[in-house]
C-alpha positions in Angstrom: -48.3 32.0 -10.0 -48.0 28.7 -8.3 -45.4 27.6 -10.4 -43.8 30.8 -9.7 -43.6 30.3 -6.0 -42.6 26.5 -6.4 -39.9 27.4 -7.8 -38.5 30.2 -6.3 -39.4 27.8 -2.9 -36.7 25.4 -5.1 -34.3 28.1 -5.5 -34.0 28.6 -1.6 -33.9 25.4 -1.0 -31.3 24.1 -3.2 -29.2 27.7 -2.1 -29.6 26.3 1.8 -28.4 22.6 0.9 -25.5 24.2 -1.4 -24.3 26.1 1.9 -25.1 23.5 4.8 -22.8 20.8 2.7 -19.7 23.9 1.6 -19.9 24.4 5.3 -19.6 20.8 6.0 -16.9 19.9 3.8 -15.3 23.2 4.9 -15.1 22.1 8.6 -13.8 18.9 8.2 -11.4 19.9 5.6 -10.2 22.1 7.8 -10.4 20.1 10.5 -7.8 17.7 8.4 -5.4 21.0 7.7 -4.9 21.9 10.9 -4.1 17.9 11.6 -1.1 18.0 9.2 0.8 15.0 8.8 0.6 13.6 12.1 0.7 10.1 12.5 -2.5 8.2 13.4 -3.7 7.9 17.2 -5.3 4.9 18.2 -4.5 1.1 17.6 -7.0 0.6 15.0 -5.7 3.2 13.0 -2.7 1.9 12.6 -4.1 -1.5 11.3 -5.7 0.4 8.9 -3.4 2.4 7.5 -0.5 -0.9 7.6 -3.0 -2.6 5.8 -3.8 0.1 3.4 -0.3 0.7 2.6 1.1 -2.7 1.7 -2.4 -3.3 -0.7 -0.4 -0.1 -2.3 2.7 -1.4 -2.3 2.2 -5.0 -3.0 -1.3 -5.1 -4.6 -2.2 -7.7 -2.1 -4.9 -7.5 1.3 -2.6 -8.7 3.9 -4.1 -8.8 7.1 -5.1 -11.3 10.1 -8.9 -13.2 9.9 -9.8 -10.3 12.3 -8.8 -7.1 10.4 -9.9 -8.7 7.4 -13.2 -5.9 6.8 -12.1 -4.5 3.8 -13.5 -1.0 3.2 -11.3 1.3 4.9 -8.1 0.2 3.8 -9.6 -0.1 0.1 -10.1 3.3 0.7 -6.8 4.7 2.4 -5.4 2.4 -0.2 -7.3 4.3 -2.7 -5.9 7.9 -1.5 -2.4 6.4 -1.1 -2.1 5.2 -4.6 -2.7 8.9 -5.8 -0.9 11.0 -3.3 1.4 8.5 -1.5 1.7 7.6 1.8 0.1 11.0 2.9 -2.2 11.4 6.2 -3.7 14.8 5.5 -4.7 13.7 1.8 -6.6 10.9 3.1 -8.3 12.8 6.6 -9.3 15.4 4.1 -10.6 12.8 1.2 -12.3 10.9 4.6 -13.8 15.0 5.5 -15.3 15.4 2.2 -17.2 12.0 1.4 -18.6 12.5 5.0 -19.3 16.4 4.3 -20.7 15.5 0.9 -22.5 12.1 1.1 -23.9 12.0 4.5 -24.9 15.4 4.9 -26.7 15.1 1.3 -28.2 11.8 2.5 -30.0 13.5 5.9 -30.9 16.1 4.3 -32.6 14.0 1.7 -34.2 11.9 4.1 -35.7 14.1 6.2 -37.2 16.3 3.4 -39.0 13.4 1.6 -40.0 12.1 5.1 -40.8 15.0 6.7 -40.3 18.4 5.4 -37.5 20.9 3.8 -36.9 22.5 6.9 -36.4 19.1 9.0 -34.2 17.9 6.7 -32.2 21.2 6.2 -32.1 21.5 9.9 -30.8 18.0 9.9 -28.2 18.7 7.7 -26.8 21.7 9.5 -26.8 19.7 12.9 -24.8 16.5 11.3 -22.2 19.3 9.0 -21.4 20.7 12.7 -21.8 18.1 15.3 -18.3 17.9 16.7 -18.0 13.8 16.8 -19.0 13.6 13.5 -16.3 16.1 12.7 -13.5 14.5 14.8 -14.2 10.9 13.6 -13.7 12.3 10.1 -9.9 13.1 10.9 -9.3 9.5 12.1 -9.0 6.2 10.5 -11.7 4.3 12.5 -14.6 2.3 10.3 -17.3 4.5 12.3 -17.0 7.3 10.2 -17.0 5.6 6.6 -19.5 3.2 8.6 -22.0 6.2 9.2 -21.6 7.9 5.6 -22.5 4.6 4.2 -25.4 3.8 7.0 -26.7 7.1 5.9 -26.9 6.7 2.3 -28.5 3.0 2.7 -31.2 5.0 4.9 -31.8 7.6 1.9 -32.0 4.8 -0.6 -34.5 2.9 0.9 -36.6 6.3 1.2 -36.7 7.3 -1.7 -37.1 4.1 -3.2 -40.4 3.6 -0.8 -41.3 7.3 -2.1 -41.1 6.4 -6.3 -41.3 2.4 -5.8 -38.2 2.2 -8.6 -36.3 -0.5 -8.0 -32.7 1.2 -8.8 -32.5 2.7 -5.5 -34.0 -0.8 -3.7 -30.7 -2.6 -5.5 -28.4 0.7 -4.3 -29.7 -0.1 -0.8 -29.0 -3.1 -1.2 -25.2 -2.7 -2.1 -24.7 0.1 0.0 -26.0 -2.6 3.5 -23.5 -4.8 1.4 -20.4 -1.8 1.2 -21.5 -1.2 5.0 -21.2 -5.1 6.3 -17.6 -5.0 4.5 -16.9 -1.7 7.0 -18.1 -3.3 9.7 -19.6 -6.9 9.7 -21.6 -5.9 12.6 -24.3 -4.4 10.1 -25.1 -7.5 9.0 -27.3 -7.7 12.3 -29.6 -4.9 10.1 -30.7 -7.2 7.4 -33.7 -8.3 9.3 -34.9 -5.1 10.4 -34.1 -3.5 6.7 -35.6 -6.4 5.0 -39.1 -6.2 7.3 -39.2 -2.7 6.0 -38.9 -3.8 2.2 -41.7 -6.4 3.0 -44.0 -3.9 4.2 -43.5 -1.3 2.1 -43.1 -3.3 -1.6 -46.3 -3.4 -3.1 -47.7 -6.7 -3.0 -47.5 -8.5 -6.1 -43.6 -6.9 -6.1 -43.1 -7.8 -2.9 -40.6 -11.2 -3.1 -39.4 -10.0 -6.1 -38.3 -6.9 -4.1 -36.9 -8.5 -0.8 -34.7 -10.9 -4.2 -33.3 -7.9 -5.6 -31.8 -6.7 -2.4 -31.0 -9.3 -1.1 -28.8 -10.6 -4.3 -27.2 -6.5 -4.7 -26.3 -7.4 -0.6 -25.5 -11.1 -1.0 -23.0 -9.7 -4.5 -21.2 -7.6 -3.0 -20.3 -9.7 0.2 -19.9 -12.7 -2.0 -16.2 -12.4 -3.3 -14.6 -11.5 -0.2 -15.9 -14.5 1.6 -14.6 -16.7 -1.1 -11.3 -15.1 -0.8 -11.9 -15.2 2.7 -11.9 -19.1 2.3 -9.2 -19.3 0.0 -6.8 -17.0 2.3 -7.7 -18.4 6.4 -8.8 -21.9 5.0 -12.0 -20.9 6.6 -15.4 -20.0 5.7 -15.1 -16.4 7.5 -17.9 -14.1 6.8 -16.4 -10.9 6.3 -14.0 -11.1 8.7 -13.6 -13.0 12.9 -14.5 -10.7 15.9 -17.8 -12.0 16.8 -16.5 -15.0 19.0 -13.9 -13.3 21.1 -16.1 -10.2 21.8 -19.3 -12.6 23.0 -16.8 -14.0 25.4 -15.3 -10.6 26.5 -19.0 -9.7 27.1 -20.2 -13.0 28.7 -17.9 -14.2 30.9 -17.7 -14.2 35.1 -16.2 -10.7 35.3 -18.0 -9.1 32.6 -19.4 -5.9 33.5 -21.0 -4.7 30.9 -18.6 -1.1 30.2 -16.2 -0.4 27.4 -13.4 -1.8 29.6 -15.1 -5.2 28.6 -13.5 -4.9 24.8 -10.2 -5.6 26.5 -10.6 -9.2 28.3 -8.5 -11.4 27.9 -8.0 -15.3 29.6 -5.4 -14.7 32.4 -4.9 -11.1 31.2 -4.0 -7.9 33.7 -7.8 -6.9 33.4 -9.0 -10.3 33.8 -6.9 -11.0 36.5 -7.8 -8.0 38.6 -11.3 -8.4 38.3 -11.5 -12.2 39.3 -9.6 -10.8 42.2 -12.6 -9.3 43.4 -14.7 -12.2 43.3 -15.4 -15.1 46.3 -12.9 -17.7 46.8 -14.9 -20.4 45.6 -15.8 -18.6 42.9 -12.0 -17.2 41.3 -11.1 -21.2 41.8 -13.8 -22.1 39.5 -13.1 -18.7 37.4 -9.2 -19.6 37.0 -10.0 -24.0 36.6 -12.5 -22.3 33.3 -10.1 -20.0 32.0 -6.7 -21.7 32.0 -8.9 -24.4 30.1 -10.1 -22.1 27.6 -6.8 -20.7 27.2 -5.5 -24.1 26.3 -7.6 -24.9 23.6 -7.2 -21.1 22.1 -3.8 -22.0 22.2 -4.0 -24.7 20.3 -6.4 -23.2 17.6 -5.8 -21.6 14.4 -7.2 -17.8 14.7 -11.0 -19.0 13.1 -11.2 -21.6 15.2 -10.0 -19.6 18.4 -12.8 -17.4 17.6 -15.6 -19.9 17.9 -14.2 -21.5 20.6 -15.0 -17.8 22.3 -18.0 -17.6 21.1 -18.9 -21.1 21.8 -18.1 -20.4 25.6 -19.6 -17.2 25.4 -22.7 -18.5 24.5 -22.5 -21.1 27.1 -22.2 -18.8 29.8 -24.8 -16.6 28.7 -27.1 -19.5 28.2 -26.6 -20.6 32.0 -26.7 -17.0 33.2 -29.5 -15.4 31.5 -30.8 -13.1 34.0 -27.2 -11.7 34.7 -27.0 -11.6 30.5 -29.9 -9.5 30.6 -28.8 -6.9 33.6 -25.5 -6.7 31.4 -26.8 -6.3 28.4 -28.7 -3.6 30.3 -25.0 -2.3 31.4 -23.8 -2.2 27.9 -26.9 -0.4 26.5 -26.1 2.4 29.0 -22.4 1.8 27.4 -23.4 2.7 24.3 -25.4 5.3 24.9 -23.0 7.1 27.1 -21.0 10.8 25.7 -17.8 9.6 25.8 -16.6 5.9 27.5 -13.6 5.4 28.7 -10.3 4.5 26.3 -7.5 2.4 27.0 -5.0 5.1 25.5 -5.3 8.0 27.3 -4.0 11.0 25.2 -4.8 14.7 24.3 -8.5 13.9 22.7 -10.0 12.3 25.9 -9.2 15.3 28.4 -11.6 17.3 30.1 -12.6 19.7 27.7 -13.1 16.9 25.0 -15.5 15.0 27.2 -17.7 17.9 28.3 -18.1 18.8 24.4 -19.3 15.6 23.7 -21.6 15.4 26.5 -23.3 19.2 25.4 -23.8 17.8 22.2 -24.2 14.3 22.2 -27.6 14.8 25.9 -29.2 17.1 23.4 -29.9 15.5 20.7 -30.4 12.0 22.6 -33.4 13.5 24.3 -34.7 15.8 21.2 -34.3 12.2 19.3 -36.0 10.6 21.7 -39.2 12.7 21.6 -38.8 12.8 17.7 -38.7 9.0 17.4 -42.1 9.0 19.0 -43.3 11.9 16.5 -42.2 10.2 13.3 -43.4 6.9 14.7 -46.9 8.1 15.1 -47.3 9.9 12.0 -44.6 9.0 9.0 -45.0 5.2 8.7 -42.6 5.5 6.2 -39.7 6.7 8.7 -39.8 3.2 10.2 -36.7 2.6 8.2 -35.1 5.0 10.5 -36.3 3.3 14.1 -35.2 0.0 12.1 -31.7 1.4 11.7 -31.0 2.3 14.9 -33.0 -0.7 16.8 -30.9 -3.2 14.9 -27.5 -2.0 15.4 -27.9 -1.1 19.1 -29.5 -4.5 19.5 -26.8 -6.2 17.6 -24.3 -5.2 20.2 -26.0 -5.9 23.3 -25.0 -9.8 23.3 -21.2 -8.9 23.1 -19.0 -5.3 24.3 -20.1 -2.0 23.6 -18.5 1.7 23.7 -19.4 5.0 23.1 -17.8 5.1 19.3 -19.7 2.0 18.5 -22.6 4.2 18.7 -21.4 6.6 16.3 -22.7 5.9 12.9 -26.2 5.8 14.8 -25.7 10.1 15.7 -26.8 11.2 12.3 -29.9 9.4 12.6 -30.4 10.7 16.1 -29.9 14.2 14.5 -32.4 13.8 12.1 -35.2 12.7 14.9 -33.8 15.7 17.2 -34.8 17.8 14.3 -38.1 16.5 13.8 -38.8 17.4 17.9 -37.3 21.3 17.2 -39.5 21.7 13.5 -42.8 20.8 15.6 -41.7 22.9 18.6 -41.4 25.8 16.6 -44.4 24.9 14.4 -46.6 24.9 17.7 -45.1 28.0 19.8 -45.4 30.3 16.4 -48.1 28.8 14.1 -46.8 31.4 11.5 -44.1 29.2 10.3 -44.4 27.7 6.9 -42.6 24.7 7.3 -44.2 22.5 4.8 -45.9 19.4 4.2 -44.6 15.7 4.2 -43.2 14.7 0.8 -43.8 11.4 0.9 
């Protein structure tokens, strides 16, 4: 009779996840349709798809030290080469790994972590959360960035859950896939490697943290070395990290999204130091116009460490303004919608307001579920891990609200945990299930 239940309990389930993820694809693919074949938006986009196009075209990866991540354009590239140089083909290939993988990998998560109905729950919220669905119609890293964040999660659950080390190596490749979307999640391997110390068993335990480390360290491997043999330059992944240390650390930081956009002797840098003490814009401008000199001068590599070397300078000599900016940028970050350079039709009003609805909610239900999971699934640390280490890795340099992005599923996943228990305590009736871990 047990049996009976258990499986008909399957049955429902499996019917529930079948409809959550149709429904997700279904949104975004729509979502793409109604897009048509209209051009890309933003700046980034546009690298992308240049990029993506002439890897078609010429077979090459042509692009400068800083766009040189290759995931997305590997994957626009690998639309392209099937249905040309079509936009909606790729926005609705884009819909459908994000309606598929990452709504299969919440779900999966929070039903071994938690229960069926978190994770079901969870899976409903990230298949309609409306920045989730509008990322999937653009060519920005965030959204492959999240779909891959998301599985990496999922692995390293399931493999704490069986202890088999085929899922430890796919986490391990899929941190790997995710550092190649954006290098920025290399700032996770501490925080994902403290969690594969704890949780190996202890005479597996080194021979755990090895095997994902070497499924990371392969797959990031060859495109450093063609990396060197390209810019000259031992580049991990790709540049960025320099320049945007500086942007962030510098006299006229503030510490908002505008802070991506600094330049030496720019507009934006120009008005800002305008608003500073005499004394101070002289020393400001004698700085600057030396820094800009020696960028000058540089190769693009180099330029970028010289940032980051004076970025790291000033923060060094300024740590109590690095900390209230940091502050700033954390606040950034965790903001509904930051402002954009390009102003257009998706940052009215309306747009705004939507994301603020959605994004408040589940902030301050994840909040509250954070807590919940930390106190009683030890295993869920991978989660808090996740999200500590990529906010954390952007504090030191610029930060805007679609930096935060890939983070929301996880955030959806806690809010659900908050809205399981308030509905297990105001109606004790409700079967929800136990922990599967």
């Amino acid at each position: 009779m047990n049996g009976t239940f258990a499986a008909a309990g399957s049955r429902f389930f499996l019917c529930w996840l079948g409809l959550v993820v149709g429904v997700a694809v279904l949104v975004r693919v729509g979502y793409a349709w109604s897009l048509g074949a209209q051009p890309p938006t933003w700046a980034d986009e546009y690298a992308h798809d240049e990029i993506a196009w002439k890897l078609v075209e010429t077979g090459r990866y042509e692009s400068s030290a800083y766009r040189a991540a290759p995931f997305v354009p590997w994957c626009m590239a690998a639309v392209y080469a099937v249905f040309g140089h079509d936009y909606r083909a790729a926005r609705m290939c884009q819909g459908i790994a994000g309606g598929v993988l990452l709504v299969l990998a919440i779900i999966g998560t929070g039903s071994i972590l938690f229960n069926r109905a978190t994770g079901l729950l969870a899976g409903v919220g990230v298949a309609l959360y409306p920045q989730l669905i509008y990322f999937s119609g653009i060519f920005y890293a965030e959204h492959m960035f999240a779909v891959l964040l998301g599985m990496m999660v999922f692995c390293l659950v399931r493999w704490q859950q069986v202890q088999r080390n085929a899922w430890l190596v796919a986490g391990g490749v899929l941190l790997g896939l995710s550092a190649l979307c954006r290098p920025v999640a290399l700032g996770l391997a501490p925080f994902v490697l403290a969690y594969v110390v704890w949780k190996a068993p202890g005479p597996r335990r080194w021979r755990s943290v090895l095997f994902f480390v070497l499924a990371a360290g392969l797959v990031i491997a060859p495109w450093i070395a063609r990396n060197a043999a390209v810019f000259r330059h031992c580049v991990v992944i790709s540049t960025g990290s320099g320049i945007h240390l500086w942007r962030g650390n510098n006299e006229v930081s503030r510490g908002d999204a505008d802070d991506r956009h600094l330049m030496p002797l720019g507009d934006l840098w120009k008005e800002r130091v305008a608003c500073l003490k005499a004394a101070e814009q002289e020393e400001a401008f004698k700085r600057v116009k030396r820094l800009h000199l020696e960028v000058g001068q540089l190769d693009e590599v180099d330029a970028d460490r010289r940032f980051g070397a004076e970025g790291r300078r000033w923060l060094l000599a300024h740590p109590q303004e690095f900390f209230k900016q940091s502050c700033r940028r954390l606040i950034t970050l965790y903001s509904a919608f930051s402002k954009t350079l390009t102003q257009n039709d998706t940052t009215n009003a309306r747009n705004r307001f939507i994301a603020a609805i959605s994004f408040y909610p589940v902030l301050g239900l994840g909040l509250i579920g954070a807590v919940l999971a930390w106190r009683r699934t030890r295993a869920s640390w991978v989660v808090h891990a996740v999200i500590v280490g990529l906010t954390l890795a952007y504090l030191p340099m610029t930060a805007c609200t679609r930096f935060r992005i890939p983070l929301d599923s996880l955030w959806i996943l806690l809010a659900s945990v908050t809205v399981v228990e308030m509905c297990r305590w105001v109606g004790g009736r409700f079967d929800l299930g136990k922990p599967n871990h």
